[in-house]
FIVO-763742 format. One record per residue (C-alpha): residue number from 1; residue in three letters; z, x, y negated. Coordinates in steps of 0.02 Angstrom, whole numbers, plus 32768, in hexadecimal, padded with zeros to 4 digits. Layout:
{atom NUM; "ala"; {Z; X; Y}};
...
//
This chain:
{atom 1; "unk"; {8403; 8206; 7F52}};
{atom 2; "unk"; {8453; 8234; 7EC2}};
{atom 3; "unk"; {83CD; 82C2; 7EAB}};
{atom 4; "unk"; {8355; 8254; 7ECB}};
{atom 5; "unk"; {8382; 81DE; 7E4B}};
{atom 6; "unk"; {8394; 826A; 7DC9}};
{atom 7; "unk"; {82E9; 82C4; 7DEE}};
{atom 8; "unk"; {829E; 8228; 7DDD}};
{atom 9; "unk"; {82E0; 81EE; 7D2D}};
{atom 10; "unk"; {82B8; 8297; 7CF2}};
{atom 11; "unk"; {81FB; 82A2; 7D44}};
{atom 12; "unk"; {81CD; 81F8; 7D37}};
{atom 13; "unk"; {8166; 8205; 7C9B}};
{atom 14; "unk"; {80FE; 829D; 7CDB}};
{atom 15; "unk"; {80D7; 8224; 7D82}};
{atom 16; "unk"; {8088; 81A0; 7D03}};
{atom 17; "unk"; {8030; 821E; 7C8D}};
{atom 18; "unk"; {7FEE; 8273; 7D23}};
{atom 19; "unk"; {7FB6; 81BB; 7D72}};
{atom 20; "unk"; {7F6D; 8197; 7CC3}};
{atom 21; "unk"; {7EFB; 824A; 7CB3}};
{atom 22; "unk"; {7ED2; 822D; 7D74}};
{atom 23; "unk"; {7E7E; 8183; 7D4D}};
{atom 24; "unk"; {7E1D; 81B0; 7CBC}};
{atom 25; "unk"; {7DE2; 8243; 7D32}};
{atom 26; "unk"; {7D9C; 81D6; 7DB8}};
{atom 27; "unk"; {7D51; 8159; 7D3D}};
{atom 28; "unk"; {7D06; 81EE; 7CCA}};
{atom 29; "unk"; {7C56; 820F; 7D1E}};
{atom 30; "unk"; {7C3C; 8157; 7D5D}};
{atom 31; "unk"; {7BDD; 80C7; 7D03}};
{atom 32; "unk"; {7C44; 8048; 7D42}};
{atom 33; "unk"; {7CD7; 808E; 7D1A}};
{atom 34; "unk"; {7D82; 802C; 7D48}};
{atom 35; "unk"; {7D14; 7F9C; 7D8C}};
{atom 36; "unk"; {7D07; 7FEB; 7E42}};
{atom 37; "unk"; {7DB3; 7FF4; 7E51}};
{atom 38; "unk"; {7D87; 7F2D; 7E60}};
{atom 39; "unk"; {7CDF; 7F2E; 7E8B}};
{atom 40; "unk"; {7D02; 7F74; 7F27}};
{atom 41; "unk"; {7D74; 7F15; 7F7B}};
{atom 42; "unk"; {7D25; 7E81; 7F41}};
{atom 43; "unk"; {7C74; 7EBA; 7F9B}};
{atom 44; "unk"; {7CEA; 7EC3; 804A}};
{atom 45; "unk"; {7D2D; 7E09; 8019}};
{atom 46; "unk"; {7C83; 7DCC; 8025}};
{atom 47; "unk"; {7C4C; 7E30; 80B4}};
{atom 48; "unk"; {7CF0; 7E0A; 812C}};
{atom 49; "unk"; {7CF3; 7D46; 80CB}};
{atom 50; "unk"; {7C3D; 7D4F; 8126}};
{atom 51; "unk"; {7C5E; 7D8D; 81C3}};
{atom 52; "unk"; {7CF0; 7D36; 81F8}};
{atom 53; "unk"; {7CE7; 7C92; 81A4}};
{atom 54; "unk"; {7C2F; 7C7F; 81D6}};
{atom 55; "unk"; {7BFD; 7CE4; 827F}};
{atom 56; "unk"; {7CAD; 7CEB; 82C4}};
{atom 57; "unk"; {7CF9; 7C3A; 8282}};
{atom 58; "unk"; {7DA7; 7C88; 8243}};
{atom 59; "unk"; {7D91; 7C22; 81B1}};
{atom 60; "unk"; {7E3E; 7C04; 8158}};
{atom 61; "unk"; {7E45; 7BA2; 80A3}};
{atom 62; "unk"; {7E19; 7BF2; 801B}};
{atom 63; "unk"; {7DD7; 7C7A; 808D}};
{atom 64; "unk"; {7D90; 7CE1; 7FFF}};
{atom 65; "unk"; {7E37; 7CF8; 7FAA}};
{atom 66; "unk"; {7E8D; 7D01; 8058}};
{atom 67; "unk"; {7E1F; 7D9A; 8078}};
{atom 68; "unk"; {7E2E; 7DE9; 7FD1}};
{atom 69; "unk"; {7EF4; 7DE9; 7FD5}};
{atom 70; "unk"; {7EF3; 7E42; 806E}};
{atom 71; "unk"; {7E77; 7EBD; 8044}};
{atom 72; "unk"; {7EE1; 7EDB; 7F92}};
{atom 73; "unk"; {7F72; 7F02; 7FF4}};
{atom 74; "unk"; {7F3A; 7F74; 8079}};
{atom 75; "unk"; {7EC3; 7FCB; 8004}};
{atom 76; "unk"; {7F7E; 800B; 7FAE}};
{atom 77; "unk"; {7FD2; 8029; 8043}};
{atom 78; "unk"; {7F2A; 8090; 8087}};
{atom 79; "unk"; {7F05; 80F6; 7FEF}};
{atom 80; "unk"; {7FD5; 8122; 7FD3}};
{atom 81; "unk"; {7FE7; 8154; 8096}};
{atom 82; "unk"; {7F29; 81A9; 8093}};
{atom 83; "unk"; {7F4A; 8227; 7FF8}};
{atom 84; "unk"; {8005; 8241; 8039}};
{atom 85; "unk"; {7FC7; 82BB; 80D9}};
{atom 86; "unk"; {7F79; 833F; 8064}};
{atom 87; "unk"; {7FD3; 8338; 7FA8}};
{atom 88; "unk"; {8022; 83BD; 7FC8}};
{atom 89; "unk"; {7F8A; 8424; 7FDD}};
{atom 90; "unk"; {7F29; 83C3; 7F5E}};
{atom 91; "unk"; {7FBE; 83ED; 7EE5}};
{atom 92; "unk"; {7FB1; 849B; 7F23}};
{atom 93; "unk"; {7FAD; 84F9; 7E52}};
{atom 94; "unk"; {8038; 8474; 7E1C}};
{atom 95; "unk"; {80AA; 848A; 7EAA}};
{atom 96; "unk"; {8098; 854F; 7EB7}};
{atom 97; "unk"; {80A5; 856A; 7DFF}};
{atom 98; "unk"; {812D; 8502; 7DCA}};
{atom 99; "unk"; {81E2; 849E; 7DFC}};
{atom 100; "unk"; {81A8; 83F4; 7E2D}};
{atom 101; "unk"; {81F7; 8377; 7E8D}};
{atom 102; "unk"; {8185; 835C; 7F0B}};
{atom 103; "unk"; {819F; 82AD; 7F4A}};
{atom 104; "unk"; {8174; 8299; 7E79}};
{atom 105; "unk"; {80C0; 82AE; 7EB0}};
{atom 106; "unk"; {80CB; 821D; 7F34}};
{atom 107; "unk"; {8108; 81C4; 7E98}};
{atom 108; "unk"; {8076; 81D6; 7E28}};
{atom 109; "unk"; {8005; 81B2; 7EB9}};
{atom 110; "unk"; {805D; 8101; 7ECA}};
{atom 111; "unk"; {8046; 80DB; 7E06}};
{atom 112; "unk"; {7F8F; 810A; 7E11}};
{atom 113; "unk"; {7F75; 808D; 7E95}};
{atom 114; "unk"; {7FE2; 8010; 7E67}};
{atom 115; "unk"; {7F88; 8025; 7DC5}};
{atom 116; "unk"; {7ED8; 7FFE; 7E10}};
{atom 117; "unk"; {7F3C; 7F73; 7E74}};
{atom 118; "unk"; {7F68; 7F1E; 7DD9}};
{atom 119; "unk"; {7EAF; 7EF0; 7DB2}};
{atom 120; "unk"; {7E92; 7EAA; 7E58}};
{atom 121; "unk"; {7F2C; 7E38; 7E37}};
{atom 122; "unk"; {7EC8; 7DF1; 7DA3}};
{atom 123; "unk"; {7E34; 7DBF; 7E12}};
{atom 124; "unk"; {7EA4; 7D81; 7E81}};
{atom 125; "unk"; {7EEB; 7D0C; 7DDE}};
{atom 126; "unk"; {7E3A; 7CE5; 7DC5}};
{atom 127; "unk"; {7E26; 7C9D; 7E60}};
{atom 128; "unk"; {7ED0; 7C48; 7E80}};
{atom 129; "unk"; {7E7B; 7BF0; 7DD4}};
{atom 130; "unk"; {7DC0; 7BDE; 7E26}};
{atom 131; "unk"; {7E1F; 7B94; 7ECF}};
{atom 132; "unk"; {7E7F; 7B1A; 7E70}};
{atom 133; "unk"; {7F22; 7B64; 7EDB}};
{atom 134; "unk"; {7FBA; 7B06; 7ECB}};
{atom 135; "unk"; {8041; 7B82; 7E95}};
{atom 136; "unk"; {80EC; 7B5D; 7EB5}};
{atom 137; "unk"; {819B; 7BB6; 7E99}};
{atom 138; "unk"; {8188; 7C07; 7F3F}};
{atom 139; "unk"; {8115; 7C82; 7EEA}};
{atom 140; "unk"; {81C5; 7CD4; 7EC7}};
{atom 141; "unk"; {81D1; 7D2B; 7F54}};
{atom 142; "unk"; {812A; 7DA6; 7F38}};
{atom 143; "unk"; {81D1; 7DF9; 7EE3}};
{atom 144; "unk"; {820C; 7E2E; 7F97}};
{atom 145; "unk"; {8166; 7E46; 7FDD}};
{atom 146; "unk"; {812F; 7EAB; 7F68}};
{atom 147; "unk"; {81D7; 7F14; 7F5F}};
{atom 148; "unk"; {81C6; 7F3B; 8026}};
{atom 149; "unk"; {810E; 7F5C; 8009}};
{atom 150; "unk"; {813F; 7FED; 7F99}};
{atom 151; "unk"; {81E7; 8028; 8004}};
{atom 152; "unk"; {8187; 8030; 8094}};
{atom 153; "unk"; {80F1; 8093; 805F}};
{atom 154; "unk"; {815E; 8114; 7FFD}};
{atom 155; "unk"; {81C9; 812E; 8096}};
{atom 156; "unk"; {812C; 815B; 80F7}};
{atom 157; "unk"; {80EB; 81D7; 8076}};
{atom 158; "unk"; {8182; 822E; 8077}};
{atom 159; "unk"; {8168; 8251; 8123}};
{atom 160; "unk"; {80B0; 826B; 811D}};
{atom 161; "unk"; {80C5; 82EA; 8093}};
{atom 162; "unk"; {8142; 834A; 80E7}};
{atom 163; "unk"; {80D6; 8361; 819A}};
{atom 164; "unk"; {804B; 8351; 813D}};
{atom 165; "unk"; {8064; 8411; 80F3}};
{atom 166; "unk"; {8088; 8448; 81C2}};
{atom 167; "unk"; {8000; 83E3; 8223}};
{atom 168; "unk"; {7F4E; 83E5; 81CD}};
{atom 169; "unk"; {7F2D; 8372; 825C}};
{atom 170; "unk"; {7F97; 82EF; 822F}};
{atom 171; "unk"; {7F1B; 82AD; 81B4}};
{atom 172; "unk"; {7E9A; 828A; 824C}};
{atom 173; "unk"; {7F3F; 822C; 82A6}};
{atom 174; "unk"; {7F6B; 81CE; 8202}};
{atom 175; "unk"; {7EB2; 818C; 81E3}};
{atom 176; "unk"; {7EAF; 8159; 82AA}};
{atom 177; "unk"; {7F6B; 80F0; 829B}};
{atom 178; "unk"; {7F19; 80AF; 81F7}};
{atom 179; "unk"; {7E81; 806C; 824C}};
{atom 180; "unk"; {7EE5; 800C; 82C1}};
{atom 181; "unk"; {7F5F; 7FC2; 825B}};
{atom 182; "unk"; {7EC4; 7F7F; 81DF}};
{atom 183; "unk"; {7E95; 7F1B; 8284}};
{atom 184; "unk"; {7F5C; 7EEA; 829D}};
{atom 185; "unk"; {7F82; 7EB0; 8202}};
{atom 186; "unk"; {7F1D; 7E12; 81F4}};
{atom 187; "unk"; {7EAC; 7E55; 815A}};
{atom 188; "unk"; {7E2A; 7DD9; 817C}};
{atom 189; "unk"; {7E73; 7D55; 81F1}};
{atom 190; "unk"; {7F06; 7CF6; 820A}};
{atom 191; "unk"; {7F7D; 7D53; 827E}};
{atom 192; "unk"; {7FED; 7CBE; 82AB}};
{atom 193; "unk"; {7F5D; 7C4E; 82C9}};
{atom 194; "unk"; {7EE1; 7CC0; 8326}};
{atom 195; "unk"; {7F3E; 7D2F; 837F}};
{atom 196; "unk"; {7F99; 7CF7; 842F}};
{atom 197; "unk"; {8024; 7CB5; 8415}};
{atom 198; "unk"; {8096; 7D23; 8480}};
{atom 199; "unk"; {8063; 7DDD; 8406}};
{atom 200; "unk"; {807A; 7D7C; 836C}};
{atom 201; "unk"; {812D; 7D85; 836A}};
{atom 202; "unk"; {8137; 7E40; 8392}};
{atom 203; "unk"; {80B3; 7E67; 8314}};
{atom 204; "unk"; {810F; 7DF6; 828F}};
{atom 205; "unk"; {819F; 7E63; 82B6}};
{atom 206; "unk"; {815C; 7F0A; 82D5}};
{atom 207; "unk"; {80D6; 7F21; 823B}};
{atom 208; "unk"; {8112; 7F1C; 818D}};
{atom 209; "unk"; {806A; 7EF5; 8137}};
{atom 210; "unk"; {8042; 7E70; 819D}};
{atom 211; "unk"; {80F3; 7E34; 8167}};
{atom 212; "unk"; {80BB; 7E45; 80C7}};
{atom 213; "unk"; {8027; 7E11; 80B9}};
{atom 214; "unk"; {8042; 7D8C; 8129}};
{atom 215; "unk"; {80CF; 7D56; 80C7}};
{atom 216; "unk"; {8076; 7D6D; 7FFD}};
{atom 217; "unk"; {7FF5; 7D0A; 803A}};
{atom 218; "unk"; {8072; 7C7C; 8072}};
{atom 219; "unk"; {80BA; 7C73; 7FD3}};
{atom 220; "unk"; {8027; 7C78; 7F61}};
{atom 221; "unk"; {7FB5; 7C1D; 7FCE}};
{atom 222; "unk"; {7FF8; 7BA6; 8016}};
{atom 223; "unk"; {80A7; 7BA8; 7FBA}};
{atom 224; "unk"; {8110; 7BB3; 805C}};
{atom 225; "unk"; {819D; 7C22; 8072}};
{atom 226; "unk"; {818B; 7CE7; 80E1}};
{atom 227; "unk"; {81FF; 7D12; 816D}};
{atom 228; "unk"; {8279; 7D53; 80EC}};
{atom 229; "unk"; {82F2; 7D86; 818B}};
{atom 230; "unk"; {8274; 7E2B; 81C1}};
{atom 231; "unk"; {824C; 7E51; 8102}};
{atom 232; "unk"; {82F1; 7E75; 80EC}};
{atom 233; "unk"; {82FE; 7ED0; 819B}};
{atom 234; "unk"; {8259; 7F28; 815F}};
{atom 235; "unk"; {8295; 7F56; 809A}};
{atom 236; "unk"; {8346; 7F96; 80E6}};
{atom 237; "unk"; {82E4; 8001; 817D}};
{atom 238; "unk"; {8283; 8046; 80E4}};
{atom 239; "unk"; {82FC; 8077; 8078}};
{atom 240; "unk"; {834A; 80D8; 8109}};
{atom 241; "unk"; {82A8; 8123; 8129}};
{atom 242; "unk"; {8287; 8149; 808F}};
{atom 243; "unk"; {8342; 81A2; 8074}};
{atom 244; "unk"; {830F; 8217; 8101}};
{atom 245; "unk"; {825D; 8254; 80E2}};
{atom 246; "unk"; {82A3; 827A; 8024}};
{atom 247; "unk"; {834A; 82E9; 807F}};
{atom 248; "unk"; {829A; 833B; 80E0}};
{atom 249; "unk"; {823B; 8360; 8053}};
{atom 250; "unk"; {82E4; 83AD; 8002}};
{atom 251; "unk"; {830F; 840F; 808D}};
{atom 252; "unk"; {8269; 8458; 808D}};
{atom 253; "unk"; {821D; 846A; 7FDF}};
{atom 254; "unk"; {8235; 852A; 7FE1}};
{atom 255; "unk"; {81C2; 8539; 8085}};
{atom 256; "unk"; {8124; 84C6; 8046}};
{atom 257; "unk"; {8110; 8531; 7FE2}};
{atom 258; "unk"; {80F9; 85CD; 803F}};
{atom 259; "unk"; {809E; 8567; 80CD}};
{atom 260; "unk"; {8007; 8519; 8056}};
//
């Protein structure tokens, strides 16, 4: 860890100048610039606010801003876990070229998309505002939340990058498990109301983002406090994770390189 801690102090400017030259790439040939990182998970509010308030009845309050917290969450968590499998490959004339930490490129992923997270969080202000939604002090623990949501997703890109370089597969497997935790994580629906009561508590325990998103929406909608017993659980799992895809990557830096 202690390597860890130094490579990072000493990379972690190049992970946020490389985040910063990687959005103005993807914004460069568009009209719309920055406004899709918005624009589209606001179109899938409407459509999902649509389909399951209206045909299927899994109308919640506020349903619109229900919806578009989920969607702001997973959309991190899918796009972090997503570009993981292959940045090794995509990195292919940094990594070959030059000494670079390599879990430093999971980093700069995360601070792109946390970036584009940051403007959906000021929709999401907008609407808190347009809802009239009665904030309370409970709104302190998106501190937590938030902390496991970014544990948890860099332990599993440490582990995705390093089999990710072996398996070209695994990016077929990772889209597949992605698919059906989207379904299991209550993105657009109410997990403790609509599903039977007797797999809610073993997918409360067993699925981190529905912990999480479960639990930010309790404290900014409806200013309740999460199950604050499995986000610990969750955030100290993690870390341990986390500890042990970074010893992998270590123990194997030399051979990615040959391999990609």
């Amino acid at each position: 860890m202690k390597r860890f801690w130094k490579d990072l102090k000493s990379h972690y400017k190049y992970s946020i100048q490389s985040a910063k030259s990687s959005l103005k790439s993807e914004i460069a040939d568009s009209y719309l610039n920055w406004i899709w990182w918005v624009l589209e998970p606001f179109c899938f509010m409407l459509i999902y606010a649509f389909i399951f308030g209206v045909v299927f009845n899994a109308r919640e309050p506020n349903f619109p801003l229900f919806i578009f917290l989920g969607l702001t969450i997973w959309d991190f968590f899918n796009r972090c876990i997503v570009q993981s499998v292959k940045i090794m490959r995509n990195n292919k004339p940094i990594v070959t070229k030059v000494y670079l930490p390599k879990f430093i490129l999971l980093i700069t992923r995360m601070f792109l998309n946390a970036y584009k997270m940051m403007f959906s969080w000021v929709v999401i202000l907008i609407m808190i505002v347009y809802f009239r939604v009665h904030i309370t002090w409970r709104i302190i623990y998106l501190i937590p939340e938030m902390s496991l949501l970014f544990i948890f997703t860099f332990a599993l890109m440490t582990h995705l990058l390093h089999y990710g370089v072996f398996l070209k597969d695994l990016e077929n497997v990772t889209n597949i498990v992605l698919r059906m935790m989207y379904f299991l994580t209550g993105i657009f629906f109410n997990i403790e109301k609509r599903l039977p009561p007797q797999y809610v508590p073993v997918l409360m325990k067993c699925n981190p983002m529905a912990i999480v998103i479960t639990g930010i929406r309790k404290c900014v909608l409806y200013g309740e406090s999460p199950n604050m017993t499995w986000v610990c659980i969750w955030t100290f799992l993690s870390i341990i994770i986390a500890i042990l895809g970074l010893r992998k990557i270590y123990r194997n830096e030399n051979s990615y390189v040959k391999t990609i």
